[in-house]
TORTILUM-792117 format. One record per residue (C-alpha): residue in one letter; x, y, z. Coordinates in steps of 0.001 Angstrom, whole numbers, padded with zeros to 6 digits, always signed. Example, Ala and Ser with C-alpha at 12.3 -4.5 7.8 and 13.67 -1.06 7.14 Angstrom:
2
A+012300-004500+007800/S+013670-001060+007140/
//
This chain:
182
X-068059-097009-192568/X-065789-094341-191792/X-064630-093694-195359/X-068168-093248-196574/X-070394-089943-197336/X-073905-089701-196365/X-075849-086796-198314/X-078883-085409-196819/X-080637-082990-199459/X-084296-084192-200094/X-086926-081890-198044/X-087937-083466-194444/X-086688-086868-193579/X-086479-088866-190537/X-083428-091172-189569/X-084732-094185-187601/X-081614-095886-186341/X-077988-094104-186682/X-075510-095703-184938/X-072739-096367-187157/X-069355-094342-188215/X-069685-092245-191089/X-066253-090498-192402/X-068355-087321-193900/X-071814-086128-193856/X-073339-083377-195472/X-076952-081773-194419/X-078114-079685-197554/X-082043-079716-197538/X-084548-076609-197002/X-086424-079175-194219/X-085635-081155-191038/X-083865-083850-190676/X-084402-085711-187775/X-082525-088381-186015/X-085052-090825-184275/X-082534-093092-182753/X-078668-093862-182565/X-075308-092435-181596/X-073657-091564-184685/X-070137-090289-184730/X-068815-088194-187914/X-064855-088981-188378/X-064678-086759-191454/X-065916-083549-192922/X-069404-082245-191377/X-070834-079686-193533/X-073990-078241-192789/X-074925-075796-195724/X-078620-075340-195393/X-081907-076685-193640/X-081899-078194-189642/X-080062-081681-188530/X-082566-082483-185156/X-080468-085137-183264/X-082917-084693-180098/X-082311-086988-177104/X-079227-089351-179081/X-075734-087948-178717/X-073354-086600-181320/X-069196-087254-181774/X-067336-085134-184076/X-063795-085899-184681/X-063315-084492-188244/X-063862-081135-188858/X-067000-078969-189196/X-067753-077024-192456/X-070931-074662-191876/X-070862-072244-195112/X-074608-071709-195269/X-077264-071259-192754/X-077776-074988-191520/X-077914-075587-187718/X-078422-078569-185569/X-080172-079036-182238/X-079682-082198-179688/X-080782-082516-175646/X-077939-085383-175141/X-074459-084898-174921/X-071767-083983-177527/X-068767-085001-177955/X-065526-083173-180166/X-062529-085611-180784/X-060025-086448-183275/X-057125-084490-183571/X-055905-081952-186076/X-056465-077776-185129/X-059660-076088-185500/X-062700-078318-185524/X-064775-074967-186579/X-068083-073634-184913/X-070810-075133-183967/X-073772-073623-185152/X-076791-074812-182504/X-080579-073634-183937/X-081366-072057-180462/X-079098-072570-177171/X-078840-075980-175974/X-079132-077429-172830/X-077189-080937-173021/X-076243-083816-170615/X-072722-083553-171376/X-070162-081737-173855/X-066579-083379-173677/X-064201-081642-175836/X-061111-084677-176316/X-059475-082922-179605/X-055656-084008-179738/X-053027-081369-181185/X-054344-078503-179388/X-057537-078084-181447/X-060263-075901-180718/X-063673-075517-181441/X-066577-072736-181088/X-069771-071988-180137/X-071781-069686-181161/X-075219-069540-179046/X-074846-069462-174826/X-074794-073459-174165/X-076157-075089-170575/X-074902-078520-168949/X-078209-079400-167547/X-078233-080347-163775/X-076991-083842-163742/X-074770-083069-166792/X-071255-082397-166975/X-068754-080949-168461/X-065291-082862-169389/X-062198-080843-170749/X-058951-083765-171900/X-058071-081909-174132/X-058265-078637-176373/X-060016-075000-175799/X-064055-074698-176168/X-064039-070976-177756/X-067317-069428-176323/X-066958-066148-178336/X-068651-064179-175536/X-071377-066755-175008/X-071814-068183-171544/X-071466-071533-170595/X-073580-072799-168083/X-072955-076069-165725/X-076474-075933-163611/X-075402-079737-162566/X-073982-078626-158392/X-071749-081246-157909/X-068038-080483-157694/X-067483-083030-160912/X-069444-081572-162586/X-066578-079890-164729/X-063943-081779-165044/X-060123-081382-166475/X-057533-083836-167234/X-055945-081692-169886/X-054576-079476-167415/X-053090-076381-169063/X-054211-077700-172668/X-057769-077677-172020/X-060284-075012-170745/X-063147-072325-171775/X-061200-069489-173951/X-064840-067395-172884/X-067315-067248-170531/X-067889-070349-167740/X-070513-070322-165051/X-070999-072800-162250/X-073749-073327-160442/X-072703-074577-156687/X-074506-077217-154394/X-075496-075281-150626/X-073984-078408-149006/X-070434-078611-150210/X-067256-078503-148501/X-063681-078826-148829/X-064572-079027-152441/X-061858-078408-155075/X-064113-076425-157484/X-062621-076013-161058/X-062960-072642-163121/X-061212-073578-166510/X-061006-070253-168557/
//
């Protein structure tokens, strides 16, 4: 339900099957908690205060905003998505840097968001920019994945890497339109 809160404080706990909506979520536990299964999307307030949100292999939307005023991170392997609209989603705070499948930033009005460890697209992942800036603050961004689609950008103008973007480049291409969005 995307007007509901979900409060995670007790010490380690596990999360078999999270595939619903929740409007805000709040990790505030000195453990792990650890998301077996699902694709949850947050539509509200994310606040990560203390302890570590493991979302592993299952992919992650975020279309509220992120409040990190503590030293919780969060890990995950699969692919992230930031949506919603409004300005500043706020940085994301990874554990150690990630290499995902995919990270599509889609965040209407402009809005932005940050990063603050060096972040790979693994090498069939990609990397979609609709809309809104990925702030890398000086930390690379990495698309290992060679293909020429492998970055994509429908947001023209409105969307790109305010930072650091690398690309690494398949021997056999040609007559490629390669994209560099900074």
């Amino acid at each position: 339900n995307v007007n509901s809160t979900a409060n995670f404080t007790a010490g380690t706990s596990t999360i078999n099957n999270m595939t619903q909506s929740f409007g805000n979520v709040t990790v505030n536990s000195a453990g792990t908690l650890t998301l077996n299964a699902g694709r949850p999307t947050i539509a509200g307030v994310f606040t990560l205060t203390a302890g570590f949100f493991a979302v592993g292999t299952n992919s992650l939307t975020l279309n509220g905003t992120f409040a990190s005023t503590g030293t919780g991170t969060f890990s995950l392997t699969d692919g992230v998505t930031i949506g919603g609209s409004g300005g500043d989603y706020g940085t994301l705070r990874f554990t150690a840097a990630p290499t995902l499948t995919s990270f599509t930033m889609n965040r209407a009005s402009a809005g932005t968001v940050g990063i603050t460890q060096a972040l790979t697209i693994g090498a069939a992942g990609t990397l979609n920019l609709t809309n809104g800036v990925i702030n890398s603050g000086g930390n690379l961004i990495s698309v290992t994945n060679g293909a020429a689609a492998s970055v994509t950008n429908t947001g023209g103008t409105a969307s790109y890497v305010n930072g650091v973007l690398q690309r690494t480049l398949a021997a056999n291409l040609s007559a490629a339109t390669i994209l560099f969005p900074i």
